[in-house]
C-alpha positions as CSV (number, residue, x, y, z in Angstrom):
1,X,0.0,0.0,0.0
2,X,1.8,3.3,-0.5
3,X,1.9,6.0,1.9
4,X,0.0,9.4,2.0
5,X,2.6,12.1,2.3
6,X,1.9,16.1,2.5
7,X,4.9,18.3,1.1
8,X,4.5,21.5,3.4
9,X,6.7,23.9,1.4
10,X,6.9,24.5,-2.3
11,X,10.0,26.1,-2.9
12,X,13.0,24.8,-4.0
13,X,13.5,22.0,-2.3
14,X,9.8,21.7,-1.7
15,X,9.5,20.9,-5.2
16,X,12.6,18.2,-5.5
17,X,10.7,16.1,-3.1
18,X,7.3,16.5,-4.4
19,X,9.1,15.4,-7.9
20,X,10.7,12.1,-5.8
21,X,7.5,11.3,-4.2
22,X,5.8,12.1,-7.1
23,X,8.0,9.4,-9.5
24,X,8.4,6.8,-6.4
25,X,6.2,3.5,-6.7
26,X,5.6,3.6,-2.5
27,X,4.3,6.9,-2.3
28,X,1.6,9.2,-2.8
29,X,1.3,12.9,-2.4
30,X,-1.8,13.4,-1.4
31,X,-1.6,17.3,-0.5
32,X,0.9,20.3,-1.2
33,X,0.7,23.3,1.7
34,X,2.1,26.5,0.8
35,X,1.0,30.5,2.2
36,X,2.1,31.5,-1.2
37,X,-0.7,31.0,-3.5
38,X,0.9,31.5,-6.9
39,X,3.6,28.9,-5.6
40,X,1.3,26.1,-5.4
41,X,-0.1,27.2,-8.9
42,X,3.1,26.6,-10.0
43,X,3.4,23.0,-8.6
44,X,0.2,22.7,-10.0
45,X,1.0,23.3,-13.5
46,X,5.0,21.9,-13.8
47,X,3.8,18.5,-12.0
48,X,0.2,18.2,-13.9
49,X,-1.4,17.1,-10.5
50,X,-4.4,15.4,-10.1
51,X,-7.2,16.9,-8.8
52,X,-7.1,14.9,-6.1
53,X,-4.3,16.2,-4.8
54,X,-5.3,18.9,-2.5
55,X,-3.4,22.5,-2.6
56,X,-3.6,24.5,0.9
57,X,-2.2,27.5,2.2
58,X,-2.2,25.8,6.2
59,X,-1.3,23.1,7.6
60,X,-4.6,23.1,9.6
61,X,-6.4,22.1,6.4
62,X,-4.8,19.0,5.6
63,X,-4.1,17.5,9.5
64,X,-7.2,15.0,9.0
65,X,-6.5,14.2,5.5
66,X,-7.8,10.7,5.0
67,X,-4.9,8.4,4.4
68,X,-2.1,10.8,5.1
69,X,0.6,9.0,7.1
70,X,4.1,11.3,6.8
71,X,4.6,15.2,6.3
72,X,7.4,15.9,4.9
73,X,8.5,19.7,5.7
74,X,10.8,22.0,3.6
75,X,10.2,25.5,4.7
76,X,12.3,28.0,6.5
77,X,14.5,26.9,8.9
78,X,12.8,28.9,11.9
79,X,9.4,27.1,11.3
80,X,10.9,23.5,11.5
81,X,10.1,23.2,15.2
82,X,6.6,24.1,15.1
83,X,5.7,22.3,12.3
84,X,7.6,19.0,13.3
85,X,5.8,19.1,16.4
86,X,2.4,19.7,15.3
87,X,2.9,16.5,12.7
88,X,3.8,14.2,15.1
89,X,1.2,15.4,17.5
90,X,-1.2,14.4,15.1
91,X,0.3,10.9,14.5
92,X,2.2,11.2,11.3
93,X,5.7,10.4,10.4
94,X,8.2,13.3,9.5
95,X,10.7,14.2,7.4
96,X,12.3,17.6,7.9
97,X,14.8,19.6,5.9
98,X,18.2,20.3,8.2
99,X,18.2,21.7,10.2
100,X,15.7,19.6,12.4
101,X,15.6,22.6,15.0
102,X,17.3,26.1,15.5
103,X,17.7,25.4,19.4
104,X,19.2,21.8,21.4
105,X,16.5,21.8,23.3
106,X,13.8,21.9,20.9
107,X,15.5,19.0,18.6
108,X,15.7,17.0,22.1
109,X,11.7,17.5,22.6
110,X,11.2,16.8,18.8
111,X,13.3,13.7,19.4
112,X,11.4,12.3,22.4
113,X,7.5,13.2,20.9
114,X,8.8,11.2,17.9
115,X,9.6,7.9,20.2
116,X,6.3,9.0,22.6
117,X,3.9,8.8,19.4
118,X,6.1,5.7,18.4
119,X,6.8,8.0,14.8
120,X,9.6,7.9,12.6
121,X,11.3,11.5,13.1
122,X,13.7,11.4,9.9
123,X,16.0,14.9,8.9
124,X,17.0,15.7,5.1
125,X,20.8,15.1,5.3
126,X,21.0,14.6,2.1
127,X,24.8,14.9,1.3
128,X,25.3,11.4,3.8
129,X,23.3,9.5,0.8
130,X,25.7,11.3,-1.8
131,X,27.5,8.1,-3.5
132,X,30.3,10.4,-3.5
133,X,30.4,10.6,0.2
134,X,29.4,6.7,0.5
135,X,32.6,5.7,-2.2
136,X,34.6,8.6,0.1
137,X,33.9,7.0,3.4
138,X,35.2,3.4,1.8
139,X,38.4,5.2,1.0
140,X,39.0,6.4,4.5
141,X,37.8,2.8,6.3
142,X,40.3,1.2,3.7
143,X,43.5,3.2,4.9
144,X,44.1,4.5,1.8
145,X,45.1,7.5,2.4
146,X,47.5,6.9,4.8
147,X,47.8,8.5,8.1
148,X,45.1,11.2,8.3
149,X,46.6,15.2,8.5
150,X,44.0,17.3,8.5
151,X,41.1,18.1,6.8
152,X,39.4,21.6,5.1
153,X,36.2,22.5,3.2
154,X,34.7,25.5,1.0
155,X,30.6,26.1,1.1
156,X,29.9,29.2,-0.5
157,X,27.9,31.5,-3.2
158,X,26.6,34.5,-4.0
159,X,22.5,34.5,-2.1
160,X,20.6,34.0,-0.9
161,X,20.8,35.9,2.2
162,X,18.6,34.3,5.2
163,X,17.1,36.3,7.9
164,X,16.1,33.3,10.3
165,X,19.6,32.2,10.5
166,X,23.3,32.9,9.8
167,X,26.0,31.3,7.3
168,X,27.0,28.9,10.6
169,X,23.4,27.2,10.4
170,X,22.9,28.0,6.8
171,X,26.1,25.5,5.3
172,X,28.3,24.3,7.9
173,X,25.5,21.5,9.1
174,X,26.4,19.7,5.3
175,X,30.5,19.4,5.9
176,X,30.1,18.6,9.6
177,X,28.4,15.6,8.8
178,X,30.4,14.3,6.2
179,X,33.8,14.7,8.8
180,X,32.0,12.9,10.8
181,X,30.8,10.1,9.1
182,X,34.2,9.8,6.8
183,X,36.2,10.0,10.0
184,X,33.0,8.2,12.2
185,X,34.1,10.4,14.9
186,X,32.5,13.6,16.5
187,X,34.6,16.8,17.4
188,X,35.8,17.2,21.6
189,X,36.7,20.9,20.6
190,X,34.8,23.4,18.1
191,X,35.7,27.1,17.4
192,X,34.2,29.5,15.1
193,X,34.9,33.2,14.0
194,X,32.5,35.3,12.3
195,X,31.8,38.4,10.2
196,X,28.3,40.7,9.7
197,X,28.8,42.6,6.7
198,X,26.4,45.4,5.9
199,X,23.2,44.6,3.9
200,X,21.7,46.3,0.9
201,X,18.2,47.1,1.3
202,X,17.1,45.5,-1.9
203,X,18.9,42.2,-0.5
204,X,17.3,42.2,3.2
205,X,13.7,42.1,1.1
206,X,14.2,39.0,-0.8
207,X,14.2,35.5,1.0
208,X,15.1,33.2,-2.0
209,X,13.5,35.3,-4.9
210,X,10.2,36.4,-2.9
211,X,9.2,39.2,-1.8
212,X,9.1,41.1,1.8
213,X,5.1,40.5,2.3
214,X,5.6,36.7,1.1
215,X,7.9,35.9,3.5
216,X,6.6,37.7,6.5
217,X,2.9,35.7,5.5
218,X,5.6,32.5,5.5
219,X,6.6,33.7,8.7
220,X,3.1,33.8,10.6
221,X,1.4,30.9,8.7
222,X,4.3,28.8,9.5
223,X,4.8,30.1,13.3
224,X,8.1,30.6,13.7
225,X,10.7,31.2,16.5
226,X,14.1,33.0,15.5
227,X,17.3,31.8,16.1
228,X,18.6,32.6,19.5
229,X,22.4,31.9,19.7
230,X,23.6,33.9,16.6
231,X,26.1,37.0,16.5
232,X,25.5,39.5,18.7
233,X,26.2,41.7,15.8
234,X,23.7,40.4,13.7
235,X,23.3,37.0,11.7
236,X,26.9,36.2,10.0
237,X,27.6,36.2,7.1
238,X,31.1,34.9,6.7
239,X,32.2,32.2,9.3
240,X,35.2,30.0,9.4
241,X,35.1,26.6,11.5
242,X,37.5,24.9,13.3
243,X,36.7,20.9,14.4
244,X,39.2,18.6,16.4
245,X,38.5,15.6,16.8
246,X,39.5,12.8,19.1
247,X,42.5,11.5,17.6
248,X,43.6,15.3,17.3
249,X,42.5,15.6,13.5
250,X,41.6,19.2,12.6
251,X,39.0,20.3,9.7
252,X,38.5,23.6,8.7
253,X,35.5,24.9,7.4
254,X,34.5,28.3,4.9
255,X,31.2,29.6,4.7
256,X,30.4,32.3,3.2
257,X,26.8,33.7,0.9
258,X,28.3,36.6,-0.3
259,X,31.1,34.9,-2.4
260,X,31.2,35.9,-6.4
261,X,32.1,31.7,-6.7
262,X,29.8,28.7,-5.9
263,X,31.9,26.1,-3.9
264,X,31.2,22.9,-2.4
265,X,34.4,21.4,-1.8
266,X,35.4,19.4,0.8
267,X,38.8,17.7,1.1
268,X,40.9,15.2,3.5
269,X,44.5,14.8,3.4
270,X,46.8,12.1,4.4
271,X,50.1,11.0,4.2
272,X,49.9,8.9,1.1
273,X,47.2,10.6,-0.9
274,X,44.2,13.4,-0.9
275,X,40.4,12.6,-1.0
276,X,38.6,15.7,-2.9
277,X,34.9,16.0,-3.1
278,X,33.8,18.7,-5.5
279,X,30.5,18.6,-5.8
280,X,31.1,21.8,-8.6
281,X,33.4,19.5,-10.8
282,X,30.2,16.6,-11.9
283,X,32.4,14.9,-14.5
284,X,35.1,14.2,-11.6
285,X,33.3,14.7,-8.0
286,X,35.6,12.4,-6.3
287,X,39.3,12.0,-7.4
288,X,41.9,10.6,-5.3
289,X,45.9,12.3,-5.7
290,X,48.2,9.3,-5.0
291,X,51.8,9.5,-3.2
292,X,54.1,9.5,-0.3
293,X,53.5,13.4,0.8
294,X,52.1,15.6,3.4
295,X,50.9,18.0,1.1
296,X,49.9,18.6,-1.9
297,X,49.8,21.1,-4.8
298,X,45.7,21.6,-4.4
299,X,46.1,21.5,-0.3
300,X,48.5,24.2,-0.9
301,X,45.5,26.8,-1.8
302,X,44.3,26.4,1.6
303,X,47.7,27.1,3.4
304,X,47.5,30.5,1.4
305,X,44.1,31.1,1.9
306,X,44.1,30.7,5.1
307,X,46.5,34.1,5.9
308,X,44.1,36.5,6.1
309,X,42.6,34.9,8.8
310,X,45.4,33.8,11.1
311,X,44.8,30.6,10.4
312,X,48.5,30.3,9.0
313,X,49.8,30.0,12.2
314,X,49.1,26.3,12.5
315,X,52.3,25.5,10.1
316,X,51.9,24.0,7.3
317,X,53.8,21.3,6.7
318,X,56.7,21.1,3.6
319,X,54.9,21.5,0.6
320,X,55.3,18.4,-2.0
321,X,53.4,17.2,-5.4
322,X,51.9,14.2,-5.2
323,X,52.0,12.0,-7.8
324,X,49.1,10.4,-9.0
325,X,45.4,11.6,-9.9
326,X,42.4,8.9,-9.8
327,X,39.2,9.8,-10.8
328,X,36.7,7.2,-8.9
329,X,33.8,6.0,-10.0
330,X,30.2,6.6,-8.3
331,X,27.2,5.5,-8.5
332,X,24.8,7.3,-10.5
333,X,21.7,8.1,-8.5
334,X,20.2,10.8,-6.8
335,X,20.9,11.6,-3.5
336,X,17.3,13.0,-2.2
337,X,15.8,9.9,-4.4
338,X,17.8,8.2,-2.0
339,X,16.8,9.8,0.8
340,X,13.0,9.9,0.1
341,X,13.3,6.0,-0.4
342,X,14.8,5.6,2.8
343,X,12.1,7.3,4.6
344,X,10.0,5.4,2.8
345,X,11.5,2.5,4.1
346,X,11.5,3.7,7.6
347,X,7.4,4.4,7.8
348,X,7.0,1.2,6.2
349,X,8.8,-0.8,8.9
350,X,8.7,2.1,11.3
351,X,12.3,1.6,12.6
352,X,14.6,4.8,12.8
353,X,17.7,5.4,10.3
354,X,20.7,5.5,12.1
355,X,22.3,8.0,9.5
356,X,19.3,10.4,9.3
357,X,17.5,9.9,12.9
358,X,16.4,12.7,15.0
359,X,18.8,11.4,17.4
360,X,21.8,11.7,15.1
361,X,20.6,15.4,13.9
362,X,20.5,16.1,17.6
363,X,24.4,15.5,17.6
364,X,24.9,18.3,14.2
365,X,22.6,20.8,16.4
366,X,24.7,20.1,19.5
367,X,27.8,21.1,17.5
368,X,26.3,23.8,15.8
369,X,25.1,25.4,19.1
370,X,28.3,25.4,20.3
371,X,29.7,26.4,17.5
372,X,27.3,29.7,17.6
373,X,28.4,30.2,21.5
374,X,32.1,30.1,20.1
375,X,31.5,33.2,17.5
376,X,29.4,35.0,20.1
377,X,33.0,34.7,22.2
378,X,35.0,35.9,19.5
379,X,36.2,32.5,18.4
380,X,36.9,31.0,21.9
381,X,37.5,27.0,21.6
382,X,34.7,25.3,23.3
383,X,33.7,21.8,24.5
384,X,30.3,20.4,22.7
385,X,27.8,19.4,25.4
């Protein structure tokens, strides 16, 4: 029998999952909930949707929709919480865009109402269903590379500029997991330094192409609750990371909206080769550079990089070429066709997903929280608890 899912949110993303629910052979969308009227239209007409499908502008219209088993929610990040709750108040499974909750405490309530209504509480992570970071994680558990240095990532564009939350809670949530699970480790010590830069009017009115009046109706139809441990300046716009981990690995982590460049990079390096995932580069995501080195001539770029922002002090080690570049091969699927499949799975069986659990989101949120408490400090290293 194939289960009745809502898609509250018809943005972006809203409309990638409606698509994957849409083409998957376990799954029916039964209803599409939006405050913006001529977003639904548009879902409407690109998808062709039955008539049956029902299009509301609140949630309270669709809550005793007969057959509807899952909501899935993609709105803004500030509304995640409310929503969340209210679905699995009402009985239904969830899936929620990252993150699951702007505060640890509210993730933690999520997390226990999920297990009191016996409910499958399941958060987007997409990129840990990314072949790339599947093939990735092999490369690491196979010793491959060698004794592990250190690791570094890029996550940045040009917009859109949020208003619920900063760059920190914006990006870094995607490279944070993917550390984690490639080095299946969690960081002891997390530091973060931030910037505010002044914004333009015409910027501060748009929330990812819509205008001021949509979003604020977003806002108050989707009952939200801002973001309390941000800047103190204001919501960051440039913020660079710093992870240790137990074994005393470091990452480092860019984020930035405001770049003129689009990166999603994300690289490890070890004593006999580099693991690079470029999620820019799609004919060569994942390449491997082979050889008996610290560094290499692409790891180089961060050591320079990094100068402007003290981060140069750490010491880079001698600088050497490796030798060899592998391309590796992936698997050629989508990753959110992946991830609505797994849910899937999960309401079918109702059993959690380790890799996508509320409890495993709760550990991202617990990092990013004190991650947020770090920029407030002006970068002081911190303890995650």
């Amino acid at each position: 029998m194939k289960i009745g899912i809502a898609v509250l949110g018809a943005g972006r993303w809203g409309v990638n999952l409606i698509r994957n629910f849409l083409e998957h052979p376990n799954s029916q969308v039964l209803a599409v909930v939006d405050p913006n009227r001529d977003s639904l239209a548009a879902v409407q007409t690109q998808f062709n949707l039955d008539a049956s499908v029902i299009l509301a502008t609140d949630l309270s219209q669709v809550q005793a929709l007969p057959g509807l088993q899952a909501v899935a929610i993609a709105t803004p990040a500030s509304t995640h919480y409310t929503l969340a709750a209210a679905a699995l108040q009402q009985g239904y499974h969830v899936l929620a865009e990252k993150p699951l909750a702007l505060n640890l405490t509210e993730a933690i309530e999520l997390c226990q109402l999920a297990e009191k209504q016996q409910r499958q509480l399941f958060v987007d992570h997409t990129y840990l269903f990314h072949p790339a970071v599947d093939r990735g994680q092999r490369v690491i558990q196979q010793h491959q590379l060698g004794k592990l240095r250190y690791g570094y990532a890029q996550r940045t564009h040009f917009e859109p500029v949020r208003h619920d939350v900063d760059a920190l809670w914006d990006l870094a949530i995607h490279d944070i997991a993917i550390f984690n699970t490639w080095l299946e480790q969690t960081p002891i010590e997390v530091s973060a330094i931030g910037t505010v830069f002044p914004k333009e009017e015409a910027r501060m009115e748009r929330e990812e192409g819509i205008n001021k009046e949509v979003a604020a109706e977003i806002q108050n139809q989707f009952a939200s609750s801002r973001i309390t441990a941000n800047h103190s300046e204001g919501l960051a716009d440039l913020v660079w990371v710093t992870l240790t981990y137990p074994d005393g690995f470091q990452a480092f982590i860019h984020l930035c909206w405001l770049n003129p460049d689009k990166q999603r990079r994300l690289t490890v390096v070890g004593s006999l080769g580099t693991l690079i995932f470029d999620e820019m580069s799609p004919e060569t995501p994942l390449i491997v550079q082979r050889g008996n080195s610290d560094l290499g001539g692409e790891e180089n770029n961060f050591w320079e990089s990094a100068i402007p922002y003290g981060i140069a002090s750490l010491h880079a080690p001698q600088r050497t070429s490796l030798r060899h570049r592998e391309v590796l091969s992936l698997e050629q699927v989508e990753p959110l066709r992946r991830v609505c499949d797994r849910f899937l799975n999960c309401v079918q069986t109702n059993t959690p997903c380790l890799t996508s659990s509320g409890a495993a989101s709760v550990e991202l949120i617990r990092i990013l929280s004190t991650l947020s408490k770090s920029l407030k400090l002006g970068g002081q290293p911190l303890i995650p608890f």
